[in-house]
N, C-alpha and C positions, 0 to 999 in steps of 0.2 A: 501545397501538394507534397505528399510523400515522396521522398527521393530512393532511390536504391541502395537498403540498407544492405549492410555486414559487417562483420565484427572485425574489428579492430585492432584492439587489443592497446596496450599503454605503453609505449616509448620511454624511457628514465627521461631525456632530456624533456619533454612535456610534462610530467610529473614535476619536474622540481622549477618550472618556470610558477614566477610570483602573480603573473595574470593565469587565470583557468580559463576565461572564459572571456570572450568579445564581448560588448556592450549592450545588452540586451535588453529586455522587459515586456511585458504586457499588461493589460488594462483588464483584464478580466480573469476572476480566477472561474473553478481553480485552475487555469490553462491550457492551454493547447500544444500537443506536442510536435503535430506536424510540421509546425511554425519557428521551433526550435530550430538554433544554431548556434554551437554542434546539436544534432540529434540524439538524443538518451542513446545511451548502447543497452538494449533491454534481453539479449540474447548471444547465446554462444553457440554454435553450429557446430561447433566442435567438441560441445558437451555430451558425453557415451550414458544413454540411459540406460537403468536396468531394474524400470516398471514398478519404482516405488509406490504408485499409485493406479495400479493398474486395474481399469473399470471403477474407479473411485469416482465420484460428481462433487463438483468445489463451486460453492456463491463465491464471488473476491469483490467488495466493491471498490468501487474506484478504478474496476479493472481493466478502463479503458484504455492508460498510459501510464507512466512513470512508473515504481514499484508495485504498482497493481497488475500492470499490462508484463510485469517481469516474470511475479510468479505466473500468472497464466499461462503465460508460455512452457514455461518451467513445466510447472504442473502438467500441463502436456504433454510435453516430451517423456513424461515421465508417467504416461497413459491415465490420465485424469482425462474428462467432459467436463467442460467449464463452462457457468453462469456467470458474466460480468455485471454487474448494474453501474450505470454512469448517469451524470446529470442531463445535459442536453452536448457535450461533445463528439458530434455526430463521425466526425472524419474516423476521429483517433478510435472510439468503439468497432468502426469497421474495417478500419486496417486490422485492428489488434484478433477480431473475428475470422478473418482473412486467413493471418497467417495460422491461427492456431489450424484452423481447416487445413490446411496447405501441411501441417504436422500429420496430417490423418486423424484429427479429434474432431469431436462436435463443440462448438460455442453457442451458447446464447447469448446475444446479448440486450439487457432491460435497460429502458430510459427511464428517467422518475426523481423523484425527489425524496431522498430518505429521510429527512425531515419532516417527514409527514408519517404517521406511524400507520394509515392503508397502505402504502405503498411497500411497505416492508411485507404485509399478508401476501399482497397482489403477487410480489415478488416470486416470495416463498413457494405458492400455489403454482405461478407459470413454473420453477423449474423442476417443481414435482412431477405438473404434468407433462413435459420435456422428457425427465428421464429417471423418474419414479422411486427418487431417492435423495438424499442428501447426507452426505460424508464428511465436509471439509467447509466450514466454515472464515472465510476471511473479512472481519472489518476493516477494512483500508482506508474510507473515504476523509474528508479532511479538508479543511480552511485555514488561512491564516493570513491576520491583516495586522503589521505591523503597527506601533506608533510612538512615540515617543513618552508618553506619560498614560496613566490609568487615566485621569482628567480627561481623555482623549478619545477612551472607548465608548461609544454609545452605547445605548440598551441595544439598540437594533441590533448591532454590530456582537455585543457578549451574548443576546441568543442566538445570532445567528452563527456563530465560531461552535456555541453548547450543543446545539438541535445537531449540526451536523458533525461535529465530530467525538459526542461521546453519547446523546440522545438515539441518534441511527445504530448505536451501536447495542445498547439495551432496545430498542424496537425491532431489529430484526435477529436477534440470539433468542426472546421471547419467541417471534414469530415460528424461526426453525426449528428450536430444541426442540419440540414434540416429535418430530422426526429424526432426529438424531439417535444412534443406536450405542453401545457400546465399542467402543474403539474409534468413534467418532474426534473429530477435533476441531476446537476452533481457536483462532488465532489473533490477538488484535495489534493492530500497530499503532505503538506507542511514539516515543522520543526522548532523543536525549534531554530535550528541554525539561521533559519529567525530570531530574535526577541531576541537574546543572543551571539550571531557569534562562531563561532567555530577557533582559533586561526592555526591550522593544517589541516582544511576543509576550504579556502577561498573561492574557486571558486563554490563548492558543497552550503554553503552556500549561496553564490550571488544567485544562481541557485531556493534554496528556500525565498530566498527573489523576487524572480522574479515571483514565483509561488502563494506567500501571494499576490498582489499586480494583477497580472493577475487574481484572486478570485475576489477582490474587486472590480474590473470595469469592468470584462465580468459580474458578479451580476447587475450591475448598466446599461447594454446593452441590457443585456435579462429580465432584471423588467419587462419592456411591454409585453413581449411574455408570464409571468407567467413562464417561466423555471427558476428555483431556482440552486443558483450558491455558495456553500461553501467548505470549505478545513477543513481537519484533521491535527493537529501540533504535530507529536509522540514527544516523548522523546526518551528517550534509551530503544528502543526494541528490544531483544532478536529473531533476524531474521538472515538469510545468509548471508544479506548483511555485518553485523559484522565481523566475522571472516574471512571475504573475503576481510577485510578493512583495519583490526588492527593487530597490533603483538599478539601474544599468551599471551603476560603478560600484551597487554593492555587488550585485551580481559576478561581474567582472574579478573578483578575488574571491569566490564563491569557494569555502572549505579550505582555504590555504594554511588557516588558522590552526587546523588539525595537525596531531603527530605527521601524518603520511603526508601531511601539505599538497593536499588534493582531497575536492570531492571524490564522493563514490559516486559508483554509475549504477544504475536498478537491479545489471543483471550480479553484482557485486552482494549484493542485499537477498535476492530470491533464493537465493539455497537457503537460507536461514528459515523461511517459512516451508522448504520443502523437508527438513531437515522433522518441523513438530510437526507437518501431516503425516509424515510418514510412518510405520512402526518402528524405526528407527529409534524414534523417541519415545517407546510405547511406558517407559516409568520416567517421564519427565510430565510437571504440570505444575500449571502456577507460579512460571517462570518467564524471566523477562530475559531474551538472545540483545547483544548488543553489539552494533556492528557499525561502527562510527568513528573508523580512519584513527584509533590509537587513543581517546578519548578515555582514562581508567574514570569511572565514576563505581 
């Protein structure tokens, strides 16, 4: 169950301790966040909006929890309706629903499997018919199943990492773009693994290297139409997908490896994607934000 979240905020001496985090892990991706401890810090209450998105409609998948469930929020605050689509993570979709409501916004939120290229139509249609438009495009969603060698990755396991985290991502930008208007925007999340590789995430890797590189040339397709096409490059963020990913003891020094010797937290990452919905960035595209704790790539 969900505990009674608020922000926080980072203390220097926790910062610079060499454990991040307690002993953790889970058996199922991509995660569960309720289940987390510590809980993501996915929101700042003390963050002053001023309606960058105002009456705007945003798909974000994966935007049940972690970096998905961060801009959501965001985005709301900053007068977006938001569309999340999630796998079967029932809790964390409806917390995440919950509070954006409790913002003053409307949420949808879709169950389904993006991996399946109906279910990106289905999508697309429910949040048409929801709120008869679509503005802001987010792919978020995302796997990763470590292993020690290529010998190691099944077929199962390299489509199953392809389908969902860069197949979902051409099946539902097909889906929406017909509805996309000028000054529209879509945004994908990448990783540093694109652009540093990850020696025990190779395929996960290829995956965000697939994803850096699909930015750059759907950018460069949709220039004419005026829809704007960039990616967000986390580093090590403190999400479910972690401890759904890593052993407890890797977990347990989770980002310490970085300049700032600490994970990020989601709500540390969301401005970045509020930053290319917004007109803010109205001549920016084709570009990749990177936001990964000091990390020069």
């Amino acid at each position: 169950m969900y505990p009674e979240y608020s922000y926080v905020g980072y203390k220097e001496e926790m910062c610079k301790q060499l454990i991040a985090f307690p002993l953790e892990h889970q058996d199922k991706q991509p995660g569960i966040e309720a289940i987390m401890n510590p809980a993501p810090i996915f929101d700042n209450p003390n963050y002053i909006a001023s309606n960058k998105l105002k009456d705007k409609v945003a798909i974000i998948t994966g935007g049940d929890s972690g970096i998905g469930r961060a801009v959501a929020i965001l985005f709301a605050r900053e007068g977006a309706n938001v569309a999340i689509a999630y796998l079967d993570e029932e809790e964390d979709a409806l917390f995440t629903k919950q509070y954006i409501e409790g913002l003053g916004k409307k949420c949808l939120v879709i169950k389904g499997d993006l991996r399946k290229e109906e279910f990106s139509n289905e999508l697309t249609n429910k949040v048409l018919n929801k709120f008869g438009k679509i503005d802001i495009l987010v792919n978020n969603c995302g796997v990763q199943y470590p292993q020690k060698s290529i010998l190691d990755i099944s077929k199962e396991q390299l489509l199953n990492t392809f389908e969902t985290n860069i197949f979902s991502f051409f099946y539902l930008t097909k889906a929406v773009l017909p509805h996309l208007k000028p000054n529209s925007s879509i945004i994908n999340t990448s990783s540093i693994t694109a652009f540093d590789g990850k020696k025990n995430l190779i395929d996960y890797s290829s995956t965000k290297g697939a994803i850096t590189v699909f930015t750059k040339s759907l950018s460069l397709s949709l220039a004419s139409q005026r829809i704007r096409v960039n990616a967000v490059a986390p580093g090590p963020i403190w999400t479910p997908l972690i401890p759904a990913s890593f052993t407890a003891e890797e977990v347990s020094i989770f980002g310490t490896d970085t300049p700032l010797k600490r994970a990020g937290q989601p709500f540390e990452v969301a401005p970045a994607y509020l930053y290319l919905a917004s007109d803010e960035s109205r001549y920016v595209t084709g570009q990749i934000i990177h936001v990964n704790g000091g990390t020069i790539v």
